[in-house]
C-alpha positions as CSV (number, residue, x, y, z in Angstrom):
1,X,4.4,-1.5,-12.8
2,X,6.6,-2.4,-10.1
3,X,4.5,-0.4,-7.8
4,X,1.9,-2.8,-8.6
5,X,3.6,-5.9,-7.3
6,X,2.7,-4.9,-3.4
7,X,-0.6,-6.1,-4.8
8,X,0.3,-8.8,-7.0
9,X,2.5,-10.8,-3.8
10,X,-1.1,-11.0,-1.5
11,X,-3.6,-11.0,-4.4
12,X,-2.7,-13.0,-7.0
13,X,-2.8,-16.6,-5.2
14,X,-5.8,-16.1,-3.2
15,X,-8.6,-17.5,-5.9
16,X,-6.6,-21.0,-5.6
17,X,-6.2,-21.1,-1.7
18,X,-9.6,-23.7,-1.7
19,X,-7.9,-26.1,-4.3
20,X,-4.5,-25.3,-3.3
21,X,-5.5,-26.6,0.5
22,X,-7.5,-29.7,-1.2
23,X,-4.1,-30.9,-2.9
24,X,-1.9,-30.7,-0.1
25,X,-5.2,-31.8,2.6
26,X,-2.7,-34.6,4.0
27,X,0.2,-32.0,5.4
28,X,-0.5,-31.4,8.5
29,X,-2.0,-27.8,9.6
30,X,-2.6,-27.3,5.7
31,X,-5.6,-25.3,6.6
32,X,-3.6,-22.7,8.7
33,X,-0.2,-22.7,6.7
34,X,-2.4,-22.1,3.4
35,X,-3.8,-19.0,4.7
36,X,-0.9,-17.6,6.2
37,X,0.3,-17.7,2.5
38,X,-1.6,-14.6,1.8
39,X,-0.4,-12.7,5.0
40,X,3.7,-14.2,5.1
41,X,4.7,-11.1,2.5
42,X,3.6,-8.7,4.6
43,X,5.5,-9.7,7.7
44,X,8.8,-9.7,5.7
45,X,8.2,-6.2,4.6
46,X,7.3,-4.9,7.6
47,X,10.7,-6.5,9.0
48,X,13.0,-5.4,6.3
49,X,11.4,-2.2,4.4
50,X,13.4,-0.3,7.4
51,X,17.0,-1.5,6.3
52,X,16.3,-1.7,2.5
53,X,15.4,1.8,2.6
54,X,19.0,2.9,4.4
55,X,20.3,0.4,1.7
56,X,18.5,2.3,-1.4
57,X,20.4,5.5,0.4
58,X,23.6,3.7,0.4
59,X,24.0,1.8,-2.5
60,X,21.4,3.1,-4.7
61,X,18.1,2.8,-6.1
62,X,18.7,1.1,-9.2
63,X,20.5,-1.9,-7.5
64,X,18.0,-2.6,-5.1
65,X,14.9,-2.1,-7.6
66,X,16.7,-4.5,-9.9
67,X,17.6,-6.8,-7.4
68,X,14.1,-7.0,-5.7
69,X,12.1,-7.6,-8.9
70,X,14.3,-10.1,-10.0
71,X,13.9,-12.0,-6.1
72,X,10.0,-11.6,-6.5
73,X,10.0,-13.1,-9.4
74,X,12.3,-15.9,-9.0
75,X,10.8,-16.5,-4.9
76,X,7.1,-16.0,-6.5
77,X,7.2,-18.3,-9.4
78,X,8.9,-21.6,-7.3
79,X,5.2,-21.8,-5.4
80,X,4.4,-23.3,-8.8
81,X,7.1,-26.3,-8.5
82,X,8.0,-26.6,-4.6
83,X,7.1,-30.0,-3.2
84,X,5.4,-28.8,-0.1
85,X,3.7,-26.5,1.9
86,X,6.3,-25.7,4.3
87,X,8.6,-24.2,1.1
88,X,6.1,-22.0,-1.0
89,X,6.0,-20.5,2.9
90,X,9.4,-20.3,2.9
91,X,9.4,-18.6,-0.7
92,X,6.6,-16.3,0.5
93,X,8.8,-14.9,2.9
94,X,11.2,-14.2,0.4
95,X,8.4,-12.4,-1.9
96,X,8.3,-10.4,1.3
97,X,11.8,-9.4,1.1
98,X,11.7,-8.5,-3.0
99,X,8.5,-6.5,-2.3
100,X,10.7,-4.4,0.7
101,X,13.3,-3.9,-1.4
102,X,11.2,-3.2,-4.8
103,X,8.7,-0.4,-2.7
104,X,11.4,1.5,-1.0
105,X,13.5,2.0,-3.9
106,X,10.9,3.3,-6.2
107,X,9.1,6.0,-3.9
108,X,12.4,7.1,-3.4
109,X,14.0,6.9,-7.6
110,X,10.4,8.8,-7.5
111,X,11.4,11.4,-5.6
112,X,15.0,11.9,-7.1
113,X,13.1,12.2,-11.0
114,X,10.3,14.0,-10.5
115,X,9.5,17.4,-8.3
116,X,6.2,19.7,-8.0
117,X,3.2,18.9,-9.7
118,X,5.1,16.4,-12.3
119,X,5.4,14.2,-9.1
120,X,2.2,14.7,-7.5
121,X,0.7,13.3,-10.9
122,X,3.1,10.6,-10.8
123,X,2.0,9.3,-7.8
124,X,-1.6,9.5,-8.7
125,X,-1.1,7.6,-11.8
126,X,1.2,5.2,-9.8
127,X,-2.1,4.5,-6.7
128,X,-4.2,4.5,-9.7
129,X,-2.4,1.3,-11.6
130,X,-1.6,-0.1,-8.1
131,X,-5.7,-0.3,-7.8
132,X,-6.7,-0.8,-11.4
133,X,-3.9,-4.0,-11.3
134,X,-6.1,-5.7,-8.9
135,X,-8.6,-6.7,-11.4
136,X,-6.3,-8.3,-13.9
137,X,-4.0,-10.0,-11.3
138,X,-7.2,-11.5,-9.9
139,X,-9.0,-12.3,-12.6
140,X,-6.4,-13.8,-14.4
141,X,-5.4,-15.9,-11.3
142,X,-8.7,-17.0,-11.2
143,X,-8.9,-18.3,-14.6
144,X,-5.7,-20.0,-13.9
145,X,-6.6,-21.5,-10.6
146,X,-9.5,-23.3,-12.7
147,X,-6.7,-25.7,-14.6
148,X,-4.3,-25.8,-11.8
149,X,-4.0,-24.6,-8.2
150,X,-0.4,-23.8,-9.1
151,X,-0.3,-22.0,-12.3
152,X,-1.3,-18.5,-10.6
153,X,1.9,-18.8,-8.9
154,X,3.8,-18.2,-12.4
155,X,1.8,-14.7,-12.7
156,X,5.3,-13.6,-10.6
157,X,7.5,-14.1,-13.8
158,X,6.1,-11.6,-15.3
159,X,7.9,-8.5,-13.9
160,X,10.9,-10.2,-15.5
161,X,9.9,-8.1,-18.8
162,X,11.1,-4.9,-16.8
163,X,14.5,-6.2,-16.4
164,X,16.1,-4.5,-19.3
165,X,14.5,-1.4,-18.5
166,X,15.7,-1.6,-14.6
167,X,19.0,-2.3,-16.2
168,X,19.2,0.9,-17.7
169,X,17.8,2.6,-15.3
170,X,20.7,1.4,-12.6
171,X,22.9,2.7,-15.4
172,X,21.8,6.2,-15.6
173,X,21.6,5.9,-11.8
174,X,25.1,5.6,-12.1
175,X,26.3,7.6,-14.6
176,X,24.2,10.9,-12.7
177,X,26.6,9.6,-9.8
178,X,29.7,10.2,-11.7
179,X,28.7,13.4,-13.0
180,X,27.9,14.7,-9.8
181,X,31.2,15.4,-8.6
182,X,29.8,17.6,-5.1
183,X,26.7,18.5,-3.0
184,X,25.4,21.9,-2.1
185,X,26.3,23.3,1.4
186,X,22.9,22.9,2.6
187,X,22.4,19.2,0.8
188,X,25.3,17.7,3.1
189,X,24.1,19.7,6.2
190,X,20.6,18.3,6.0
191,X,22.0,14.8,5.1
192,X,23.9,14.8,8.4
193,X,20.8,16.3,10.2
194,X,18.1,14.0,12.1
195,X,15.5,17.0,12.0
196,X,13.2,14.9,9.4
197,X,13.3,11.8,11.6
198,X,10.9,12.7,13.8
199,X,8.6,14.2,11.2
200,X,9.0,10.8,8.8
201,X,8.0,8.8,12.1
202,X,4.4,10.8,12.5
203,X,3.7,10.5,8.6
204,X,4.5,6.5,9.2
205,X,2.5,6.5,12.4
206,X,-0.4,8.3,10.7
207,X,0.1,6.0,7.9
208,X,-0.2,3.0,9.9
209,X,-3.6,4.1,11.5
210,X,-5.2,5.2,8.2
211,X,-4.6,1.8,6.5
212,X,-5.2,-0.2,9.7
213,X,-8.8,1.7,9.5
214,X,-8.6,1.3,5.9
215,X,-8.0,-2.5,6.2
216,X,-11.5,-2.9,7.4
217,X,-12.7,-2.9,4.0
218,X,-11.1,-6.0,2.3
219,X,-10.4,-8.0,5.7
220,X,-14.2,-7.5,7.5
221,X,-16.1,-7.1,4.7
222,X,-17.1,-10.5,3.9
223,X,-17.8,-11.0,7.6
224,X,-20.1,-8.2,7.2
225,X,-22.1,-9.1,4.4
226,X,-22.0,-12.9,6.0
227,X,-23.7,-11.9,9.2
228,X,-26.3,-9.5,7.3
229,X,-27.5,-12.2,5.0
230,X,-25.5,-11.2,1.9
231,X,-24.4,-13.7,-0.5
232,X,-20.3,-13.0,0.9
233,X,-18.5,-14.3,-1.7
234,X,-20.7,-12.0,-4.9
235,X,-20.9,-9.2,-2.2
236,X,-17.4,-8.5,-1.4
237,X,-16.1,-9.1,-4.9
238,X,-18.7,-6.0,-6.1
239,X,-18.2,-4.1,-2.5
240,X,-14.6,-4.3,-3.3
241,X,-14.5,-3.7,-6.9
242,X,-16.6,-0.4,-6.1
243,X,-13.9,0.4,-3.2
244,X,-11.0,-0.3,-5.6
245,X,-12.3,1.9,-8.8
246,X,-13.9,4.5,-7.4
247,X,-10.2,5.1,-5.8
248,X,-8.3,4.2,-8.8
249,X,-10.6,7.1,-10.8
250,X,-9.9,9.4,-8.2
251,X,-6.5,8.5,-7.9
252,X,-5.9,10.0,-11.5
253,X,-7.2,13.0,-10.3
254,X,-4.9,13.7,-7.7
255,X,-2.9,16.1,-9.1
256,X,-5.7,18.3,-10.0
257,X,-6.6,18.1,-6.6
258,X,-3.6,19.1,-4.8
259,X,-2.5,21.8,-7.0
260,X,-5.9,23.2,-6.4
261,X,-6.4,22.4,-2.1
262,X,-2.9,21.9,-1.1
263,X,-1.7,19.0,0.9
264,X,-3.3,19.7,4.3
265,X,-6.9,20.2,3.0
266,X,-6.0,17.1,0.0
267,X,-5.7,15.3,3.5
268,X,-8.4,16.5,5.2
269,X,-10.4,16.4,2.3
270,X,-9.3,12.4,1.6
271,X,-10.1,11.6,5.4
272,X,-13.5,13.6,5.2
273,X,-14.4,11.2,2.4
274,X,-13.5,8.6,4.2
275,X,-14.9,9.2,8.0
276,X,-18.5,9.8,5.8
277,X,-17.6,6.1,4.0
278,X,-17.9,4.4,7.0
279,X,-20.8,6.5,8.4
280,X,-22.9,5.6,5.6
281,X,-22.1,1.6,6.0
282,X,-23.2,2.0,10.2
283,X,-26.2,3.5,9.4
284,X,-28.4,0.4,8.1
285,X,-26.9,-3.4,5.9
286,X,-28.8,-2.1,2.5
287,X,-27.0,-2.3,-0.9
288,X,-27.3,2.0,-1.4
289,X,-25.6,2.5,1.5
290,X,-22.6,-0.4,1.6
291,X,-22.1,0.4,-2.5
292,X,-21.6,4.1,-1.6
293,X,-19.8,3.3,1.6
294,X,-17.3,1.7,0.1
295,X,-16.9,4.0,-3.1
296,X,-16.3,6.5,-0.4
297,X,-13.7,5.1,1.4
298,X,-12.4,4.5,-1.9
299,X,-12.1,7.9,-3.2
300,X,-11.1,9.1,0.3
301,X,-8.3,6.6,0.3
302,X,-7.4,7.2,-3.3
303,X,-6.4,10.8,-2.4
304,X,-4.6,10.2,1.2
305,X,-2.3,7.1,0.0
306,X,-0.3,9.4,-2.7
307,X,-0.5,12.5,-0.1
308,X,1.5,10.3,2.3
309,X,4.2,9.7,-0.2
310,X,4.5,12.8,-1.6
311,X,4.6,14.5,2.5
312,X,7.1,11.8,3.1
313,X,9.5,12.9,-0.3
314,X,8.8,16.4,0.8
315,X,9.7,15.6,4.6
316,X,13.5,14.3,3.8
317,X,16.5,15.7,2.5
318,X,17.2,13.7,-0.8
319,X,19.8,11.5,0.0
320,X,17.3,10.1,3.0
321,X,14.4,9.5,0.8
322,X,15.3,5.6,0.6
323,X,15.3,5.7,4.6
324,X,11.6,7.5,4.3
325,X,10.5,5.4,2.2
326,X,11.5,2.8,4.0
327,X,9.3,4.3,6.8
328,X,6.2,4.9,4.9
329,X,6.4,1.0,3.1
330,X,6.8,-0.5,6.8
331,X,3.7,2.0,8.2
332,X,1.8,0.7,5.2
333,X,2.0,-3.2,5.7
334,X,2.6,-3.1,9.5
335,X,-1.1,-1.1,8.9
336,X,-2.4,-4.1,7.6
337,X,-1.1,-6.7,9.6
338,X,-2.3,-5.5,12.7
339,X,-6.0,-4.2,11.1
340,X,-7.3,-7.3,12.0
341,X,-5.7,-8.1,15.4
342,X,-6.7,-4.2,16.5
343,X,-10.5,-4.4,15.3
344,X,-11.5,-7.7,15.0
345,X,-11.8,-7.8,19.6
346,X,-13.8,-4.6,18.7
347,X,-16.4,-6.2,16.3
348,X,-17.3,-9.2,18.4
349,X,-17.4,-7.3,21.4
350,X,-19.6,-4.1,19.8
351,X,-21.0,-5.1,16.5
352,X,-19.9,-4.1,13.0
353,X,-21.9,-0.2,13.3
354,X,-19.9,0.7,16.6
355,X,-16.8,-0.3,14.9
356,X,-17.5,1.8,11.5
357,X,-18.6,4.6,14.0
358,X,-15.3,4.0,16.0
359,X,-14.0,4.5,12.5
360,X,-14.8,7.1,11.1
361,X,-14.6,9.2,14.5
362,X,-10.6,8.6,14.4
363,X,-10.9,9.8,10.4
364,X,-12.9,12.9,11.0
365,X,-10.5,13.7,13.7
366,X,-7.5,13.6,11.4
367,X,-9.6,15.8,9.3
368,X,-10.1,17.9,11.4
369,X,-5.8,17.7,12.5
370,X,-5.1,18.6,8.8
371,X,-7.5,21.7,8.8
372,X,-6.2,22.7,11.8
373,X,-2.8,22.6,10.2
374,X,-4.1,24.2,6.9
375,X,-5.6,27.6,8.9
376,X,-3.0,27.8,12.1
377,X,0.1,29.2,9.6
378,X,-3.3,32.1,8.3
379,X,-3.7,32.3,11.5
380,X,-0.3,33.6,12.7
381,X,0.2,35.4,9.8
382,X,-3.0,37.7,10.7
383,X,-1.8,38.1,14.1
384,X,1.8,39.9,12.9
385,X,0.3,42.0,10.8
């Protein structure tokens, strides 16, 4: 569940932004500060993830996890009591800080329990419930938002239930630390070594582009619909629930599918799906064609946002795997913040079809990267032999 709240902290509240807006319409700039309630987490991840990873390495990952959930709970809820708009921003900022903290250290308590294929089906299952959480954090909100614009702000107690089970978990955490009295030779040499920096910077760099691209779906596609006389509002909310469960579904199946390709062709398979995605929605504004756009981009997505975590884990020695996943979280978010600033010049200045071509160009190139990787190492091999 508590990869689920990345979700929760820009989803939950955004079915009571119209009423939310109505009851604070005197404030000044209400229409601007009430949409950047959405956005504000996202900045403070992409400003802290970086140091709460190094802090999940130092100190931790039970500390951090336990600390975060109980900060995006307590900073999430007071949107439901605070007297203004100025200080459920404030709070949102906060949210931004327990999501860091809360991402970071899981991918990385990930990556210290589980190993192989036991943790390439754990992070299937984990993208899976990330999408399939949408739906109920949504709809719920929604039915909340129609008694209060500030009761879908008290969705964020509810991680409180995993408190005891965090608890225990930072116990363990601790107790393995006692029981471990040394490191191997090689552990400690690879902990002092940089050599996965540079690596963990071109998985968060691909990262980045992939959901920047990716971010075109939720962020553009009401516009889309808008401008090819869709009904926005019902379009986007099927569009996207197409996106989000055809990647959910395939999600599940991720393990299946790495054991069987491997992680370069998982990738290149994941960006294929996604490059023909946004093909299909340039080639003409017709329901059969944005429905199975979008449940490509789904699937494709559903297998490439696990594959990045599990190349990251793979990437770093373990006691760096807070510091990666630091890496990855801020590629992620920073991914979405700029989707809109990066694309949105592009679609006034070309049109929606350029910009999905533009799209899926830069995706069948990274397919095309990951195949390459896949066959040069057959490659060489056949050439000593």
């Amino acid at each position: 569940m508590t990869a689920t709240l990345k979700i929760m902290a820009n989803a939950t509240i955004s079915p009571a932004l119209p009423a939310l807006e109505a009851s604070f319409s005197e404030e000044p700039m209400a229409a601007y500060l009430t949409r950047f309630l959405v956005s504000a987490p996202s900045l403070s991840v992409v400003l802290v993830a970086p140091f709460a990873g190094l802090a999940a390495d130092r100190f931790g990952r039970g500390p951090l996890l336990l600390a975060g959930v109980i900060l995006f709970a307590v900073a999430g809820s007071a949107g439901s009591y605070l007297p203004d708009l100025n200080a459920i921003l404030a709070s949102r900022f906060l949210l931004g800080i327990a999501v860091a903290l809360t991402m970071t250290a899981q991918v990385a308590l990930v990556g210290d329990l589980f190993s192989g294929s036991n943790r390439s089906a754990f992070m299937g299952w984990q993208v899976a419930a990330v999408n399939f959480s949408g739906f109920f954090y949504i709809g719920f909100a929604g039915l909340l938002a129609g008694t209060s614009p500030r009761l879908p702000f008290l969705i964020y107690a509810l991680p409180l239930f995993l408190v005891p089970l965090l608890a225990k978990i930072h116990r363990e955490e601790r107790q393995r630390g006692r029981a471990q009295t040394k490191t191997t030779s090689d552990e400690t040499r690879l902990s002092g070594s940089r050599s996965w920096l540079l690596p963990a910077i071109s998985v968060g760099l691909l990262t980045m582009v992939t959901v920047m691209l990716f971010f075109l779906m939720p962020s553009q596609l009401p516009y889309f619909l808008d401008l090819n006389g869709f009904d926005s509002a019902t379009g986007t909310a099927i569009g996207l629930g197409v996106l989000t469960l055809t990647g959910g579904a395939v999600a599940i199946l991720f393990k299946r599918v790495s054991d069987a390709l491997g992680v370069p062709a998982t990738f290149a398979l994941g960006f294929t799906l996604m490059a023909a995605g946004f093909g299909a929605l340039a080639l003409e504004a017709v329901w059969p064609t944005i429905l199975a756009g979008a449940s490509l981009v789904g699937a494709g997505y559903g297998l490439v946002q696990p594959s990045f975590l599990m190349l990251a884990l793979q990437i770093a020695p373990a006691s760096r795997r807070g510091s990666v996943s630091g890496i990855v979280t801020t590629a992620m978010f920073l991914g979405q913040v700029i989707s809109p600033l990066v694309l949105t010049p592009l679609i006034l200045s070309r049109g929606f079809p350029v910009t999905f071509i533009v799209a899926a160009t830069a995706l069948g190139l990274c397919a095309l990267a990951a195949l390459s990787a896949l066959l040069l190492p057959q490659r060489l091999r056949k050439r000593t032999t």
